[in-house]
C-alpha positions in Angstrom: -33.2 -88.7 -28.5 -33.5 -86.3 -26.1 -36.4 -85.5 -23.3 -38.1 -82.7 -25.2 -38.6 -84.5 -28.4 -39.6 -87.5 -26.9 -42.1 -85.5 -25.3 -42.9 -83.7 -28.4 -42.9 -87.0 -30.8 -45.6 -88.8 -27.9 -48.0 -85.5 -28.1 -48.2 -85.6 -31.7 -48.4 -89.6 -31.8 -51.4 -88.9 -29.1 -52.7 -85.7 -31.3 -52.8 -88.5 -34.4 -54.5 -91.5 -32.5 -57.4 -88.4 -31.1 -57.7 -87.2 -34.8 -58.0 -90.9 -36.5 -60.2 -92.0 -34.0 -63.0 -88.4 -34.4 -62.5 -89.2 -38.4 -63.7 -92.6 -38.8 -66.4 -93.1 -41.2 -69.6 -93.6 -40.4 -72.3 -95.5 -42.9 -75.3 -93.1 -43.6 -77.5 -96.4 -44.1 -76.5 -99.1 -41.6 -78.9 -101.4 -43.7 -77.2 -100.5 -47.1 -78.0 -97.4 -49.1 -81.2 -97.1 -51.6 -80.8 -98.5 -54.7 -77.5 -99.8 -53.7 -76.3 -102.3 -56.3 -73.6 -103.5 -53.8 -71.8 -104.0 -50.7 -68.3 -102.5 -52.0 -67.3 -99.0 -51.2 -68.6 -97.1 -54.2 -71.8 -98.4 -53.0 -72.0 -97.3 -49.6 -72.0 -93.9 -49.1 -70.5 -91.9 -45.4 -69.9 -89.1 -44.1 -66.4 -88.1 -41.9 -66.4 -85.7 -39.2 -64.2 -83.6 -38.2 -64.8 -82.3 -35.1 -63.7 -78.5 -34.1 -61.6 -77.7 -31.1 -64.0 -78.0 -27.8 -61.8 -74.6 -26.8 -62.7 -72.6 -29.9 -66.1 -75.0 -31.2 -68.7 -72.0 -31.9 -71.5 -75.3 -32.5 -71.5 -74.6 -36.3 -71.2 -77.3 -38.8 -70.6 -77.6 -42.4 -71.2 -80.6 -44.7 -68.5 -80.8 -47.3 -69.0 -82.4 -50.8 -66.1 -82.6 -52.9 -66.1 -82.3 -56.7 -65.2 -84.6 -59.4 -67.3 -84.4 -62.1 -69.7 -87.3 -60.4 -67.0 -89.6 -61.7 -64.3 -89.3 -58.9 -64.0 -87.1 -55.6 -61.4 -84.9 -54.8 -61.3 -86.1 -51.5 -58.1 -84.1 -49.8 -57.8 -80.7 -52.0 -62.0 -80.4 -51.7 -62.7 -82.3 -48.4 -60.1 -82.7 -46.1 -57.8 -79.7 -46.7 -61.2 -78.1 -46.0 -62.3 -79.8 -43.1 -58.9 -78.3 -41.3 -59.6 -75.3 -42.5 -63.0 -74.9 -41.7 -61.8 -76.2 -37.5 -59.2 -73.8 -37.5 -62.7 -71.0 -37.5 -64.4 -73.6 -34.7 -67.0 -75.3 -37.4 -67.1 -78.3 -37.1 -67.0 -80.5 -40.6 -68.4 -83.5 -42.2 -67.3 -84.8 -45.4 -69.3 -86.8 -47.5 -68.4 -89.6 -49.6 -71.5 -89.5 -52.2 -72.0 -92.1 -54.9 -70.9 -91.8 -58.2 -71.9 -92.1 -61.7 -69.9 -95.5 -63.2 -72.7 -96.9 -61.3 -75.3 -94.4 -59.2 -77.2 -92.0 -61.4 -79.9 -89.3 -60.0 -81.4 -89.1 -57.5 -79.1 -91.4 -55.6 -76.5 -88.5 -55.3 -79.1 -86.0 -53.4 -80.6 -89.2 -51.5 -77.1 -89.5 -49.9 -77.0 -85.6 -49.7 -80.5 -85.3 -47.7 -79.1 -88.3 -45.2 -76.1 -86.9 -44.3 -77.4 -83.3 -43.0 -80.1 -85.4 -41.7 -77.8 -87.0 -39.9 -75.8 -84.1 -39.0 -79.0 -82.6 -37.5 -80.4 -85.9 -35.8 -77.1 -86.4 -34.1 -76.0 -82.8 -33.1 -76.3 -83.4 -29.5 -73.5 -85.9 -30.3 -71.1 -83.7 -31.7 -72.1 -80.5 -30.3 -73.7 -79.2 -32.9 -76.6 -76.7 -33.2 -79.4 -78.2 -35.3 -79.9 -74.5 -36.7 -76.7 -73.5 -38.0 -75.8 -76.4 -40.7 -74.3 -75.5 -43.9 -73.5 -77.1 -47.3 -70.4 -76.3 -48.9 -69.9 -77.9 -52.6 -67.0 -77.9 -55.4 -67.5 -77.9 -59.3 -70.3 -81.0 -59.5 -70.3 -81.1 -55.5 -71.9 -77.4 -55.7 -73.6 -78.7 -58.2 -74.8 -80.9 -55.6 -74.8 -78.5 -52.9 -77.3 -76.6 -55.0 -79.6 -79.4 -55.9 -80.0 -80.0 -51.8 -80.5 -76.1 -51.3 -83.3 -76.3 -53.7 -84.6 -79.7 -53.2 -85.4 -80.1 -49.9 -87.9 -81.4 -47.5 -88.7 -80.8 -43.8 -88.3 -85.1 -43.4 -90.8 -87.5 -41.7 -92.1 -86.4 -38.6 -93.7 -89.5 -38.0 -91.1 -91.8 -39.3 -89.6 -95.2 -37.8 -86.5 -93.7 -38.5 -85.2 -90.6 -36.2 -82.5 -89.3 -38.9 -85.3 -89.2 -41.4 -87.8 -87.1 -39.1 -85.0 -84.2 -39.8 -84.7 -81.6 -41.8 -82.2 -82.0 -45.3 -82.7 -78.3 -45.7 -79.4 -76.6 -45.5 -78.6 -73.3 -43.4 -76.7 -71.7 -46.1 -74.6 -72.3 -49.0 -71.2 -72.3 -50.2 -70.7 -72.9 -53.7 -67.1 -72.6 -55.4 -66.9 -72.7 -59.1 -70.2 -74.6 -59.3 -71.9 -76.6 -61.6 -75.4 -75.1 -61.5 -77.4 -76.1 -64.7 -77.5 -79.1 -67.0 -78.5 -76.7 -69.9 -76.7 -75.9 -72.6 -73.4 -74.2 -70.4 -73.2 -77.1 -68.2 -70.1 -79.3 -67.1 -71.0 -82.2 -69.9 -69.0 -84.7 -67.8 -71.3 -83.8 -64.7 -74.2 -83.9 -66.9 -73.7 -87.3 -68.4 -72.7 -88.8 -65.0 -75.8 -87.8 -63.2 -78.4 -87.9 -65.6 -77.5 -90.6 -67.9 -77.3 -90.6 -71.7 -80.5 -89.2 -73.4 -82.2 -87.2 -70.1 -85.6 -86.4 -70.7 -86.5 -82.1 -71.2 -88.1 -82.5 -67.9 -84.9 -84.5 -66.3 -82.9 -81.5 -67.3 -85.3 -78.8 -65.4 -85.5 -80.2 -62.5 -81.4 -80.6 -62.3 -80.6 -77.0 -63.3 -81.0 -75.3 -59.9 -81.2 -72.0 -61.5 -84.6 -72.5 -62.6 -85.6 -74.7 -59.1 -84.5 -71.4 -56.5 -87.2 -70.3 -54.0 -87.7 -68.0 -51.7 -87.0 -70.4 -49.3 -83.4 -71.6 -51.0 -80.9 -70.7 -47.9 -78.9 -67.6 -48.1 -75.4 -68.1 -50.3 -71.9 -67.5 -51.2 -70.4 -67.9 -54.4 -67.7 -67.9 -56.0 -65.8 -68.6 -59.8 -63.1 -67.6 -62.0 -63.7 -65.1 -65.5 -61.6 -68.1 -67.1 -62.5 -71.1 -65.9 -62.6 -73.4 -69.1 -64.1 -77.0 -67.2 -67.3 -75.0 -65.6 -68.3 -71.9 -67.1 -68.9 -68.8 -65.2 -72.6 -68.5 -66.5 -73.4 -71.3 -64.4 -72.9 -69.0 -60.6 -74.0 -66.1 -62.4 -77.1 -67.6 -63.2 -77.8 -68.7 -60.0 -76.8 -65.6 -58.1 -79.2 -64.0 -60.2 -82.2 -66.4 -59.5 -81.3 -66.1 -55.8 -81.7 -62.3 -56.3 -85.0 -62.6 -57.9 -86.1 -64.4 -55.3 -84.9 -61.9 -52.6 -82.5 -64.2 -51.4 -79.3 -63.0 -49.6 -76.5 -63.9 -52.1 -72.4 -62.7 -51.9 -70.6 -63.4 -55.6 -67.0 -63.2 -55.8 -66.5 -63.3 -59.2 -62.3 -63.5 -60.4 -60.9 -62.4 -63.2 -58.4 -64.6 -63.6 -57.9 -68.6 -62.3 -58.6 -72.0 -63.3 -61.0 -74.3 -62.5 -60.5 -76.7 -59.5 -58.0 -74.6 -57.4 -59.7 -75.5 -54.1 -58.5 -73.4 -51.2 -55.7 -71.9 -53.5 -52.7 -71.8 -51.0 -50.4 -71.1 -53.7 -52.0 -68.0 -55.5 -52.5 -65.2 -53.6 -55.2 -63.4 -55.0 -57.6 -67.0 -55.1 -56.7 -67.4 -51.5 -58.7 -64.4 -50.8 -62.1 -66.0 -51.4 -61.1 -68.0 -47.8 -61.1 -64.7 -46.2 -64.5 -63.4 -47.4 -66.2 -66.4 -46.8 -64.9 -66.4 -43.3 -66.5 -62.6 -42.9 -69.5 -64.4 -44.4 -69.8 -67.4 -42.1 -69.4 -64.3 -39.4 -72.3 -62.0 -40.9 -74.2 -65.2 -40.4 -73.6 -66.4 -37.0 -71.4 -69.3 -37.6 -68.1 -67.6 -36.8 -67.9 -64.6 -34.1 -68.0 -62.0 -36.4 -65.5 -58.9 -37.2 -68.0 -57.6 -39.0 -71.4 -55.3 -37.6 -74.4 -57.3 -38.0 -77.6 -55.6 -39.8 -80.5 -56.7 -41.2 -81.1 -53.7 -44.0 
């Protein structure tokens, strides 16, 4: 073996222990989650950071929520693959593992939602993190969770015992990629049945379909969805981007003709890939990225 890939093979070996070490789990409850049926993975719920490059950090974070129809995560092609993705821009990441619904039904999914940007927030100093530029991004049922947290929110406990709950779970934006939004009748019936149970009362159903929940205080949001995605229908980001714009709510909508659902960063197809790109501009227009773009508030 010779000098220079010894050299090379002990910076990568030190490059891995650096990166294992920032991307440890860490409980969001350290005295067990609420409502927690267990003390078995599914029924603690975490969050793993990872942690952008101190030379390019720009003190942005994200909190990333896979998809899986509530059933299962897609924890590399929706969290991890992301993470990376979103350090390579200098935002930092956090990927949450919420609970699922073989066991967990609502609210238990935006109870472990709320704690981990509460956590985020509480602990930026930690991780070099500005309080005031935290955003949520989501996938299929994790937008759908994404959503529920930018329209279910509360400014926390200012007087509370516990310093992560005297934060806000209020997101700074949102980025929602072929989303499940409602639990009406163009839902994602898998997503439906795993959060809400079998039989959900009228009211249940309301106060899960985010599309009739947005505010003018929902956070600003990015979209975006396939023509011919067969697993989540396209209705369900339309709908929303038309609530936010009721509401007078910034909203960008990148809507595709073609694609099918669950394509995550789409490396392989070209024209999917693009949606990276834009939301990078995006993340710019809004301060979390140095921008190529000029700012303006018209």
């Amino acid at each position: 073996m010779s000098k220079w890939v010894l050299i090379g093979f002990m910076l990568l070996s030190a490059m891995a222990i650096v990166g294992n070490a920032q991307n440890a789990p860490i409980v969001l409850w350290e005295n067990g989650a609420p409502n927690a049926v267990g003390k078995e993975p599914q029924d603690i719920p975490t969050i793993t950071p990872y942690l952008a490059p101190k030379d390019i950090a720009t003190g942005a974070a994200v909190l990333v929520l896979p998809g899986g129809g509530y059933s299962h995560l897609s924890e590399v092609k929706e969290g991890s693959d992301v993470a990376k993705w979103l350090n390579s821009l200098g935002v930092s990441a956090f990927v949450l593992k919420y609970r699922l619904g073989m066991l967990y039904h609502q609210p238990n999914q935006l109870l472990d939602a709320a704690r981990a940007i509460r956590t985020v927030r509480a602990r930026s100093k930690d991780w070099g993190v500005d309080p005031n530029r935290i955003a949520i991004l989501g996938f299929s049922a994790g937008g759908h969770l994404a959503s529920t947290l930018g329209t279910h929110f509360d400014a926390g406990k200012p007087d509370g015992k516990d310093v992560i709950e005297r934060a806000s779970s209020r997101p700074d934006l949102l980025i929602l990629i072929y989303p499940v939004i409602t639990m009406g009748e163009l839902t994602h019936k898998g997503s439906k049945l795993n959060l809400l149970g079998q039989n959900p009362t009228p009211e249940l159903v309301k106060l899960y379909s985010n599309e009739l929940q947005v505010t003018k205080d929902t956070p600003p949001t990015f979209l975006v969805h396939t023509m011919t995605d067969t697993a989540v229908p396209v209705e369900n980001s339309m709908m929303f981007a038309a609530a936010l714009r009721s509401a007078n709510v910034p909203v960008e909508f990148h809507l595709y003709e073609q694609g099918p659902h669950g394509f995550g960063l789409a490396p392989t197809n070209p024209i999917l890939a693009t949606w990276v790109e834009r939301c990078s501009d995006w993340l710019g227009l809004h301060g979390f990225i140095k921008s190529k773009l000029p700012i303006t508030t018209k």
